[in-house]
N, C-alpha and C positions, 0 to 999 in steps of 0.2 A: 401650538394651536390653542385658541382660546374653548373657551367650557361649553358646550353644548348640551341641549336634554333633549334625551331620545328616550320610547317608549322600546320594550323588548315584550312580544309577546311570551308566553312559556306554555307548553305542553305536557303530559306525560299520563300514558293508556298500560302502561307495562310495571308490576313490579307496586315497588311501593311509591303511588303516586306522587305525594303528597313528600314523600322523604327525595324523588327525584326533584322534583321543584325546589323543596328548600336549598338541599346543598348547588343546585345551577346557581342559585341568586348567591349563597357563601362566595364559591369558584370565581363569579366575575365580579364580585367585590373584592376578590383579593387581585385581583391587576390595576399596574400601574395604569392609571385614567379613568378607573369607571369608577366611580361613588354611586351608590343605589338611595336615591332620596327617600325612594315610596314605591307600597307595594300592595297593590289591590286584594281585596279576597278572593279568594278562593271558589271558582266553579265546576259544577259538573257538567259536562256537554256533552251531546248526542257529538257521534263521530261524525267528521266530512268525509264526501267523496269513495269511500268505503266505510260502508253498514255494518259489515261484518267483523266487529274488533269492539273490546270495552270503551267504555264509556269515559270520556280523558277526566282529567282536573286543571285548568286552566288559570292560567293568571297573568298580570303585565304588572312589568317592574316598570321607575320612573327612574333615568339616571341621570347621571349629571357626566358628561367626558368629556375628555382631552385630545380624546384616538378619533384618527380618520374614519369614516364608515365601513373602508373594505379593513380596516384592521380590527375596527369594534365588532366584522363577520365574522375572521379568523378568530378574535376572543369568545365568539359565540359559538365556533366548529371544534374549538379547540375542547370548551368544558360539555360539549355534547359529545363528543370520542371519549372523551375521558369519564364518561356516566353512561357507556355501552350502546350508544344511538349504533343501528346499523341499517343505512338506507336499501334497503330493500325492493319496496314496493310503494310509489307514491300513491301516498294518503292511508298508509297502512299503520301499524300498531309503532308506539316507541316510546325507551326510555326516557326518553325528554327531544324538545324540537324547544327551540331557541329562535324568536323570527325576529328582525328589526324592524316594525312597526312605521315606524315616523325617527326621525334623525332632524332635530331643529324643525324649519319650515321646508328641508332641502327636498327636492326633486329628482329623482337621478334614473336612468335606466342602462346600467351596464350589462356585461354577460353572465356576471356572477352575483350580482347583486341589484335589485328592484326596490325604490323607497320614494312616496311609500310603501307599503308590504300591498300588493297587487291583490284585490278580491278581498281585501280586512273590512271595506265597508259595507259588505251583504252577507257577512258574518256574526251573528249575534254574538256567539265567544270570543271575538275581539273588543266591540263597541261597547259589550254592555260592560267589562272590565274598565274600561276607558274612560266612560260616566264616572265614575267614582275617584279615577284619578284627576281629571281634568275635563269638564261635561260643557266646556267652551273653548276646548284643543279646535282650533279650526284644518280638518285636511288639507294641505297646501295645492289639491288639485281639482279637487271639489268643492272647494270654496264654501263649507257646509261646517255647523259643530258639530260635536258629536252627537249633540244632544237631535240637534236634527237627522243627524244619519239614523240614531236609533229609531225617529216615530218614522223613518223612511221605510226602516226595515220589514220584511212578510213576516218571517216567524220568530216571537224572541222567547217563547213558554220552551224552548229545548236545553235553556241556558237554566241553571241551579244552583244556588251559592252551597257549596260544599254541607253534605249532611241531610239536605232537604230535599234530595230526589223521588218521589213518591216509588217504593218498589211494590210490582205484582205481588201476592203471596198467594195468588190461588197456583 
């Protein structure tokens, strides 16, 4: 199969953030197919979908592979079992969440697997990482850049580049 780039979004609300993120992006650079080109900084974001859980640190890797989509999942399920993900409660707290964003310009909607990643363009914790990697990726389904998804988006003040979270202190 020839070389493809896909974007990998990354998560993690549990533990040590920022040490779960790095060693995921280690893990899938060490299999055969995936080269990690580039790798956004680092955010802090209000939680989705459930309020009630810490605040993640978010990032997207930019890669380069060789592996099919459902196998570049399995590489993504594989190093999220192996860094204690345990699916629980969707939208709830975890060691790391590994999402496949975008895969080339591809399309696809099977049982196991949605790409692009379904609901990443009303997500400011995806897009605004994405500006920085590539801020005229165009969505292959929305026919939009990023840059435009971003000034589409309601709220992007929840999203934080790691560090600069304003905390309450009263």
């Amino acid at each position: 199969m020839s070389d493809k780039i896909a974007y990998i979004g990354i998560g993690s609300n549990l533990g040590d953030r920022l040490g779960y993120i790095q060693q995921s992006v280690t893990m899938l650079s060490a299999f055969d197919g995936i080269e990690v080109l580039e790798t956004s900084g680092f955010y802090e974001t209000e939680p989705y979908g459930f309020k009630e859980q810490n605040w993640f640190v978010n990032a997207i890797i930019k890669i380069k592979t060789t592996l099919p989509p459902i196998d570049l999942l399995h590489a993504c399920q594989s190093v999220e079992e192996k860094l204690g993900r345990v699916r629980e409660k969707k939208w709830g707290p975890r060691t790391i969440d590994l999402d496949i964003l975008f895969y080339d310009n591809l399309v696809m909607n099977s049982d196991i697997l949605t790409v692009p990643h379904p609901g990443m363009s009303d997500r400011a914790y995806c897009i605004v990482p994405m500006l920085e990697l590539d801020e005229n990726f165009v969505h292959p389904v929305l026919k939009k850049t990023m840059l435009q998804i971003h000034s589409d988006l309601e709220s992007v003040d929840e999203v934080f580049l790691y560090g600069t979270r304003p905390v309450n202190l009263n």
